[in-house]
VODO-521656 format. One record per residue (C-alpha): x, y, z. Coordinates in pm, 1 decimal. Layout:
REM residues N
r x->X | y->Y | z->Z
...
//
This chain:
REM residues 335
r x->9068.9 | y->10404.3 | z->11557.6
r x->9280.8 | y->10204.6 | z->11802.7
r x->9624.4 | y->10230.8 | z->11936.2
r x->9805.0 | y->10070.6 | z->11663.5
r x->9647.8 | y->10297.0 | z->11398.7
r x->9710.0 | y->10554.9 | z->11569.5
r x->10028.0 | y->10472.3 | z->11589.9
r x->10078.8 | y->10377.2 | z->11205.9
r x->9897.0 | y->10703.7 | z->11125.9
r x->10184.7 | y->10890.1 | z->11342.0
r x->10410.0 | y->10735.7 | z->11135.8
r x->10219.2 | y->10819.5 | z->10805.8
r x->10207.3 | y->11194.3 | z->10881.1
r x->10448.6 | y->11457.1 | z->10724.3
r x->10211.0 | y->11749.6 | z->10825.3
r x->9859.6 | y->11819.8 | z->11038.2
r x->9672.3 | y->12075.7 | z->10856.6
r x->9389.7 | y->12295.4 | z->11001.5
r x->9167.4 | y->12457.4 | z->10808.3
r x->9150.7 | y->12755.1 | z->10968.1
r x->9509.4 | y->12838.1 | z->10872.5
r x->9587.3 | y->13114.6 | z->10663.3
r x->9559.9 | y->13084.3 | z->10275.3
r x->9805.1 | y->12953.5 | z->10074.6
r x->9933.4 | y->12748.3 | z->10402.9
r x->9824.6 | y->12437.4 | z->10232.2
r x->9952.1 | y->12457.3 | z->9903.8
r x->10304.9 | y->12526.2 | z->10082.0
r x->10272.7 | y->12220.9 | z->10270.4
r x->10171.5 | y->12030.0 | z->9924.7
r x->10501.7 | y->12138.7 | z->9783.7
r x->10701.7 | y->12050.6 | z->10121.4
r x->10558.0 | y->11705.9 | z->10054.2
r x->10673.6 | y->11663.1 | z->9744.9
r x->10984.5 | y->11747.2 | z->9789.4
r x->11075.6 | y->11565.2 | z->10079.4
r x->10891.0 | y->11228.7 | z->9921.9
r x->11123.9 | y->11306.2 | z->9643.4
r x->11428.6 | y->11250.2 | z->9805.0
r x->11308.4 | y->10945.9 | z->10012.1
r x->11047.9 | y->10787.9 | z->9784.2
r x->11231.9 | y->10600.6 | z->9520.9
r x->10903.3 | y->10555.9 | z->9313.7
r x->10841.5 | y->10868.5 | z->9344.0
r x->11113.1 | y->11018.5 | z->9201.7
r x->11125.9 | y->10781.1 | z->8945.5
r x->10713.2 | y->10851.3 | z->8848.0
r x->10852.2 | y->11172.8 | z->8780.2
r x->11172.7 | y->11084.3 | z->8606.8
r x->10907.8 | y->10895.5 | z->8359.8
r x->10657.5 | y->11170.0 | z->8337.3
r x->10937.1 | y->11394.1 | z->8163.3
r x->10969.2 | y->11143.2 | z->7836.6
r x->10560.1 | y->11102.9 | z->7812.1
r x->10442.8 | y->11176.3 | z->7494.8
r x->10175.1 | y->11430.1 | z->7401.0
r x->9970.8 | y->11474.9 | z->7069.5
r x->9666.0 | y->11714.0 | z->6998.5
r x->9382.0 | y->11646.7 | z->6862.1
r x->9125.0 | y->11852.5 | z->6688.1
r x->8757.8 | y->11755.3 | z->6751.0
r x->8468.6 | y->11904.9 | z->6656.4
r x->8429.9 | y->12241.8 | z->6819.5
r x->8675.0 | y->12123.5 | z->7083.8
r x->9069.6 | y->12002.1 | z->7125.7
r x->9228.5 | y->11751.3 | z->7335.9
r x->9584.2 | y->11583.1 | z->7413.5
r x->9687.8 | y->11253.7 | z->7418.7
r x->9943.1 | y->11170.3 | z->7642.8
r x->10129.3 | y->10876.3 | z->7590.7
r x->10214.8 | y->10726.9 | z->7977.1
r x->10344.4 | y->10376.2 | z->8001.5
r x->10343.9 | y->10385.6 | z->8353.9
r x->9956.2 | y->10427.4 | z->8403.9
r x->9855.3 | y->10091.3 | z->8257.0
r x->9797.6 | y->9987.1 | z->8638.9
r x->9537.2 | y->10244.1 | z->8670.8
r x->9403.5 | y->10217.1 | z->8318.2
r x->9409.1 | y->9813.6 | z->8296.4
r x->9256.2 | y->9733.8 | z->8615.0
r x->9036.6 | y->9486.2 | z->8715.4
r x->8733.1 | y->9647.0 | z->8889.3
r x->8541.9 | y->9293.0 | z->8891.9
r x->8351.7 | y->9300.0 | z->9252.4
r x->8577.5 | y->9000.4 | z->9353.0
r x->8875.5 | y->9123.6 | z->9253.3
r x->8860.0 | y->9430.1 | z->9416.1
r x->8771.7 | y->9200.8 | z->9772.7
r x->9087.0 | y->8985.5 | z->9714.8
r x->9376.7 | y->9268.1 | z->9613.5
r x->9479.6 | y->9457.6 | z->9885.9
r x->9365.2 | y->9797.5 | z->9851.1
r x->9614.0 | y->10071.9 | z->9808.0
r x->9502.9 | y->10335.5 | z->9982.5
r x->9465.6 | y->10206.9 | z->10325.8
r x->9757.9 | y->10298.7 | z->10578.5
r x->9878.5 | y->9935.1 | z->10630.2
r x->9917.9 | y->9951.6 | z->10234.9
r x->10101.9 | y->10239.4 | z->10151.9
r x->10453.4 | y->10195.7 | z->10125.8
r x->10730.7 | y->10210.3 | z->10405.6
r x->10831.9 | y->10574.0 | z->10253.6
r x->10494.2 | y->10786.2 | z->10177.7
r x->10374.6 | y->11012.4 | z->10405.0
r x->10096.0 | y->11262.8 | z->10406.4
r x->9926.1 | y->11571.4 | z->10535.9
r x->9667.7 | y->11483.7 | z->10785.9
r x->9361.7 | y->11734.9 | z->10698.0
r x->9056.2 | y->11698.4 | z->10916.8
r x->9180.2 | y->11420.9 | z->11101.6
r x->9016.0 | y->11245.2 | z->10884.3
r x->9195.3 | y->11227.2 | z->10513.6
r x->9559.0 | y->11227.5 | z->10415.6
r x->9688.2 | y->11419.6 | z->10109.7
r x->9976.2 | y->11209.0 | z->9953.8
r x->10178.2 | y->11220.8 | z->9609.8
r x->10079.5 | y->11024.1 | z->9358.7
r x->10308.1 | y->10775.6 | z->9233.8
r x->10226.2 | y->10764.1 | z->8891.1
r x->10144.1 | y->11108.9 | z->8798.9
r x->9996.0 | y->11258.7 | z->8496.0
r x->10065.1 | y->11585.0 | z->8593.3
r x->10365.5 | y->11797.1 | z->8708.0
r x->10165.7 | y->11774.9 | z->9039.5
r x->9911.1 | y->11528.4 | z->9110.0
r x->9826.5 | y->11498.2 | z->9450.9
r x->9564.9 | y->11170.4 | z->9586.6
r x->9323.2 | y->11301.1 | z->9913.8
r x->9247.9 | y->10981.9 | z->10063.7
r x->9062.8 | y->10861.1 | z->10377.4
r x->9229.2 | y->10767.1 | z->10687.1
r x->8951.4 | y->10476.1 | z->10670.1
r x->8824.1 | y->10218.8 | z->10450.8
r x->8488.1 | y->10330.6 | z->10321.0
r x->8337.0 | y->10333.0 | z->9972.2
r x->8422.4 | y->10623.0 | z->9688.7
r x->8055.6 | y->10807.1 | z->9765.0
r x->8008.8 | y->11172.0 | z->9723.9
r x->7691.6 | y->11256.7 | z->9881.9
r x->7785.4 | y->11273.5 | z->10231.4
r x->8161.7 | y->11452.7 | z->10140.1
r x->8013.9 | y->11748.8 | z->9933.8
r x->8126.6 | y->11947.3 | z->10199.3
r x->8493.3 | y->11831.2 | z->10236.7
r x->8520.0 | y->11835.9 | z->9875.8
r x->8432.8 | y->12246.4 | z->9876.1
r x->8683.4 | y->12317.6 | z->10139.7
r x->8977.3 | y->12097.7 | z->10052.1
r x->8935.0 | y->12287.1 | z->9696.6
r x->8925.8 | y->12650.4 | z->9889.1
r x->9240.7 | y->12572.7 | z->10067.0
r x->9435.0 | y->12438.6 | z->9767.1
r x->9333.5 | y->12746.3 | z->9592.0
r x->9457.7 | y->12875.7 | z->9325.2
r x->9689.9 | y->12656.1 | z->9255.8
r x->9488.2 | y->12307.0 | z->9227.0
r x->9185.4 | y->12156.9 | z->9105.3
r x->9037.0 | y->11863.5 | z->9294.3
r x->8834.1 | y->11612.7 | z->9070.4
r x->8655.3 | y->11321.3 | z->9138.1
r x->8566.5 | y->11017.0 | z->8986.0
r x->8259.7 | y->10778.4 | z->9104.2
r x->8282.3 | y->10447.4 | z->9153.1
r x->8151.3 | y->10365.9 | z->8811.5
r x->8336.9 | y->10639.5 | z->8673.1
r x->8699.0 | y->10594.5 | z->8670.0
r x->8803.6 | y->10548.2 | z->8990.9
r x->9031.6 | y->10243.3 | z->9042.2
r x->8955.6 | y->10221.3 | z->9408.3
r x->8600.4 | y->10230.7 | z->9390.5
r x->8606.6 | y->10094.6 | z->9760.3
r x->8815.0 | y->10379.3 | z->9902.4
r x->8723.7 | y->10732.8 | z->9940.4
r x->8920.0 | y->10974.6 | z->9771.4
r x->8995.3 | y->11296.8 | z->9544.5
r x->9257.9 | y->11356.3 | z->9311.3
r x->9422.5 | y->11682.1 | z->9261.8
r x->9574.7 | y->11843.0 | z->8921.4
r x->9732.1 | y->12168.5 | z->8847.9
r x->9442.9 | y->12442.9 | z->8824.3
r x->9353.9 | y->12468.7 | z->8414.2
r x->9530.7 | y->12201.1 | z->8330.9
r x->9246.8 | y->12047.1 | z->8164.4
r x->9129.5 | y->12137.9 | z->7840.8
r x->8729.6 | y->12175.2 | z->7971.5
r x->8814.8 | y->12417.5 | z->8228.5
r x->8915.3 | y->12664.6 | z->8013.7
r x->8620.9 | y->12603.9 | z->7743.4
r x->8397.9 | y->12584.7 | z->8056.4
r x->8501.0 | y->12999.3 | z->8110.8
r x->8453.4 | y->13067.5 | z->7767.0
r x->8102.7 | y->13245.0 | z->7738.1
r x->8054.7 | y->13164.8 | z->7355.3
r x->8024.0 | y->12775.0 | z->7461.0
r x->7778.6 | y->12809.0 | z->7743.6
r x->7383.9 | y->12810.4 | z->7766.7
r x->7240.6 | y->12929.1 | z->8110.9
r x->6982.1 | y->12627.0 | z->8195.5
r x->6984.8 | y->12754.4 | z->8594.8
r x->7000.9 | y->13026.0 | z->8816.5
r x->6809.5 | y->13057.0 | z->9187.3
r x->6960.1 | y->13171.9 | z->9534.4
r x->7265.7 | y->13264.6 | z->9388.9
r x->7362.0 | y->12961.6 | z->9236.5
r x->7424.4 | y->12941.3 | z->8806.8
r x->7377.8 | y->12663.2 | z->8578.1
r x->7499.5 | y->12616.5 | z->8268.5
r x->7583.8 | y->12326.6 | z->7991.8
r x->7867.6 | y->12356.6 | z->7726.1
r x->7721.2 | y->12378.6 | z->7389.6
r x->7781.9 | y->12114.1 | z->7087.4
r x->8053.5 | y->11986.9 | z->7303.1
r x->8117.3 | y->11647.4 | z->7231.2
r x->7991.1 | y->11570.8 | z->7553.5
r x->7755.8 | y->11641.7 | z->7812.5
r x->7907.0 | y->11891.9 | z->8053.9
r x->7738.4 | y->12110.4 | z->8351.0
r x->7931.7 | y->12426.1 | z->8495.7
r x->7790.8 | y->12485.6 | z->8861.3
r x->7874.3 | y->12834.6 | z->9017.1
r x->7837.9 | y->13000.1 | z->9318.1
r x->8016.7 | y->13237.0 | z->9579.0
r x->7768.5 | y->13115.0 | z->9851.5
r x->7895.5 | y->12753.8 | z->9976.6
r x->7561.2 | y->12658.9 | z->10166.1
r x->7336.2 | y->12702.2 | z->9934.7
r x->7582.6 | y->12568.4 | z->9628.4
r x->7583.5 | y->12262.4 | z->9910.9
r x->7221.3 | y->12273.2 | z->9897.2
r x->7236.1 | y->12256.4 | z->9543.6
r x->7405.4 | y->11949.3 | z->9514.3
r x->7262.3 | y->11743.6 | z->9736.9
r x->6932.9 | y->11864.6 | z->9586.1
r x->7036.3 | y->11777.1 | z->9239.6
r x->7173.4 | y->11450.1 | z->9342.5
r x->6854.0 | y->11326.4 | z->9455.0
r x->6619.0 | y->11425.6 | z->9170.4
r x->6922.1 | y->11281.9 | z->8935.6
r x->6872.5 | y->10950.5 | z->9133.0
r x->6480.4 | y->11006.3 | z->9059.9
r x->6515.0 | y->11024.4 | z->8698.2
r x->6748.6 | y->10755.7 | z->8654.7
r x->6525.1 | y->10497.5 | z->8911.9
r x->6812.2 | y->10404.7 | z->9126.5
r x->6883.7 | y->10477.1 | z->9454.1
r x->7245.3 | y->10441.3 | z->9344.5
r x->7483.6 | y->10765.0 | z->9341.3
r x->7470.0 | y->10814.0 | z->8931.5
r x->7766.3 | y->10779.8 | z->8741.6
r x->7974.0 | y->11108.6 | z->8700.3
r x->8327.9 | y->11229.6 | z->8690.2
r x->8379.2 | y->11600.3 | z->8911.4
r x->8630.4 | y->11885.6 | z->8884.2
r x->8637.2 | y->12153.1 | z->9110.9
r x->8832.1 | y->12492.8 | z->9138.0
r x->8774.2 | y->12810.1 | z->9334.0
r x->8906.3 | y->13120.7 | z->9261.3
r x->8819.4 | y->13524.0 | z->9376.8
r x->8549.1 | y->13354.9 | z->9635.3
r x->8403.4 | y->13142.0 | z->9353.0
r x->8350.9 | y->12836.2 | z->9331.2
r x->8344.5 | y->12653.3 | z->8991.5
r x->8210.1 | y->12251.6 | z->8955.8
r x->8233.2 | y->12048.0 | z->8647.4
r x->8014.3 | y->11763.4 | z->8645.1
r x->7990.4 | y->11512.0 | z->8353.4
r x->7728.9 | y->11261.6 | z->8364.2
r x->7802.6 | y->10908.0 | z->8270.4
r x->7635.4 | y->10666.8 | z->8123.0
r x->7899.2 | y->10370.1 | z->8115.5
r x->8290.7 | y->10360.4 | z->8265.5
r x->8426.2 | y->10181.9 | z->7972.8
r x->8378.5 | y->10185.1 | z->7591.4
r x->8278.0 | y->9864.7 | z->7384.8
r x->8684.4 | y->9875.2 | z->7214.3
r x->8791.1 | y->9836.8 | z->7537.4
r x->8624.8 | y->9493.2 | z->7633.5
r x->8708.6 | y->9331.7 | z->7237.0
r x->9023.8 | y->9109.0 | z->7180.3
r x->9303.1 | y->9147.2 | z->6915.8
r x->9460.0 | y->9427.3 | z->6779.3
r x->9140.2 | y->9614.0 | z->6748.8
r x->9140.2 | y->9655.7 | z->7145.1
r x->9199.6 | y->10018.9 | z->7243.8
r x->9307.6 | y->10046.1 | z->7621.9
r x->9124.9 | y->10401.2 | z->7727.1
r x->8962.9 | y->10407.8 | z->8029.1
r x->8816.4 | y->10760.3 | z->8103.1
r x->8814.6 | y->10909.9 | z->8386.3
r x->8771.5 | y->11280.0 | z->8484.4
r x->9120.1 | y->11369.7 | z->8285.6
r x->9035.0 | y->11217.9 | z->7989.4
r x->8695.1 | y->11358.4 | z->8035.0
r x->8820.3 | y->11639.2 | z->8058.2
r x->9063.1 | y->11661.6 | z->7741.6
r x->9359.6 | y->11476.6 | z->7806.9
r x->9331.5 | y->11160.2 | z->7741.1
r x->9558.9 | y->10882.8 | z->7920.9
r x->9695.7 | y->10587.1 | z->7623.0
r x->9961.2 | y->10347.5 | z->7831.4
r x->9998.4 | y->10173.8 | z->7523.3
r x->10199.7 | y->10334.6 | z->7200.0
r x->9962.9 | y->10173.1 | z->6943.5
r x->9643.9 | y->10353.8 | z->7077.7
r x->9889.8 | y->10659.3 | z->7168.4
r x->9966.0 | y->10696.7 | z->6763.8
r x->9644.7 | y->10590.3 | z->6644.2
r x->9407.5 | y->10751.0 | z->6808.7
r x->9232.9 | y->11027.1 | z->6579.4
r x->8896.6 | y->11276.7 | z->6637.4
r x->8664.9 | y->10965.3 | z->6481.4
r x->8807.7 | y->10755.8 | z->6774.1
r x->8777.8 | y->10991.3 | z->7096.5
r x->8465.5 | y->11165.6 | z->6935.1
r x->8297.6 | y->10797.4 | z->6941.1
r x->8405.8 | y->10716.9 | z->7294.0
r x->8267.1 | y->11071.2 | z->7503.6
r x->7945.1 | y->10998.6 | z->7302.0
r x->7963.4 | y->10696.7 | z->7415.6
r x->8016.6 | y->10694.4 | z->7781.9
r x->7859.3 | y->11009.9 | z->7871.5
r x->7479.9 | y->11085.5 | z->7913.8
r x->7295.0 | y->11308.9 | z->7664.2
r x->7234.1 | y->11638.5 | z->7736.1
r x->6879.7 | y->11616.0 | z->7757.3
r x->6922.7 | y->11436.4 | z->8073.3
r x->7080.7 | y->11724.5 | z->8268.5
r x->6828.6 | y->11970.4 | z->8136.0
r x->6571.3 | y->11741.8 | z->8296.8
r x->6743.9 | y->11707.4 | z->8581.3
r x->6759.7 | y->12131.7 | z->8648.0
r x->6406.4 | y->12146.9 | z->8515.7
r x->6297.9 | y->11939.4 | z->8804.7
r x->6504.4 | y->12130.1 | z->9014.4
r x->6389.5 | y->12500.3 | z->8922.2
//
């Protein structure tokens, strides 16, 4: 990095973290953040002003719930073009030069800045982002992503979206972070009456969510090399099955709590359902990601907000998720 971006990081930095502070230092820093971007972040405080009139319905699926939450302000995120050449013309919005005069961030690693998301979805959503310009690509930040979740612990979960998956900067690196359990799946994923044990060697547990709706993995483990092992392991014997050498489509939540360490992974098939891509009134503007995924599902538009029934979200996790069979191929290889 030369001068001048070292210079324009200076200016982007609210805080330097170090991981080897003590716990709960982080999470303090998060909430110093936000408050101070609050009172000199215009959009920020009005993101929030906004996210206190969303809307929120449940639905009842089968053998699971989920919310609907009805969130003008995300049609950026949920209507963007992710085209290959529109991405290379718009500027991207994560890189320093980008972000706007006011946001700042908490340096962490030297390498990634935590900032506040300006259109939340949650009473705290949080954006990790890299100080650099590189592609949305897991495989080399497993690590990163296990220790920026043990430092935010308890009070966030850190999710990721792939490229293919959700993610509207697909040519940036970065996490998102939501309250801990703010998701309906996290909870189900707990609940011992919905899982069936597929994995378990060197003190790592695998597990799939039962009649679910869609396919869903629970990874555990208390021992972060091997669980780091794990991944990358399972990672390349997904890329195997699939014949790609691409990373595979997925959406990622991760929590840690009592020296645990708790992953999510949902394997995609396709980012986008059919309803999406079809003109006229029939159109319905969801574009999941690793919330939606997850249970709560993102409508910017009222129509979809108020019509949007089990038949309708039912149809689209079937749709752009991968069976389970895949997964149990995937850990057979693996065990």
């Amino acid at each position: 990095m030369n001068s001048s971006n070292n210079s324009l990081l200076a200016q982007k930095t609210f805080a330097v973290f170090n991981s080897t502070s003590t716990h709960g230092a982080l999470v303090q820093l998060c909430q110093n953040l936000m408050e101070q971007q609050k009172l000199h972040w215009p959009q920020l405080t009005e993101g929030y002003a906004a996210l206190e009139s969303v809307r929120v319905r449940e639905i009842v699926c089968s053998n699971y719930t989920v919310f609907v939450q009805f969130n003008p302000k995300r049609i950026r995120s949920t209507g963007a073009d992710l085209d290959p050449k529109a991405i290379q013309e718009r500027k991207c919005f994560l890189c320093l030069e980008n972000l706007p005069e006011p946001q700042k961030g908490i340096l962490f690693q030297d390498k990634f800045l935590l900032l506040c998301n300006p259109v939340p979805i949650f009473a705290r959503h949080l954006t990790f982002s890299s100080i650099h310009h590189i592609p949305q690509e897991l495989e080399s930040s497993f690590g990163v992503l296990l220790n920026l979740t043990r430092d935010l612990s308890p009070d966030f979960t850190v999710f990721y979206n792939g490229p293919k998956s959700g993610a509207s900067a697909p040519d940036h690196f970065h996490f998102q972070m939501s309250p801990r359990r703010a998701l309906p799946i996290e909870c189900d994923a707990v609940d011992m009456r919905r899982r069936k044990r597929l994995y378990y060697k060197d003190h790592v547990a695998g597990c799939v969510l039962v009649n679910y709706g869609r396919t869903a993995l629970v990874v555990e483990s208390t021992d972060e090399l091997r669980l780091l092992e794990f991944l990358k392991n399972i990672l390349e014997i997904w890329k195997k099955v699939l014949g790609s050498a691409e990373e595979p489509k997925m959406n990622i939540l991760c929590s840690y709590q009592e020296e645990l360490w708790r992953l999510i992974i949902v394997p995609r098939r396709k980012h986008r359902p059919d309803k999406y891509f079809i003109g006229g009134d029939d159109r319905v503007l969801i574009s999941p990601a690793a919330v939606d995924i997850g249970g709560l599902v993102v409508t910017p538009l009222e129509k979809d907000f108020l019509r949007a029934d089990a038949k309708l979200i039912e149809s689209i996790f079937a749709e752009v998720t991968e069976p389970p069979e895949l997964i149990e191929r995937i850990l057979e290889k693996l065990q």
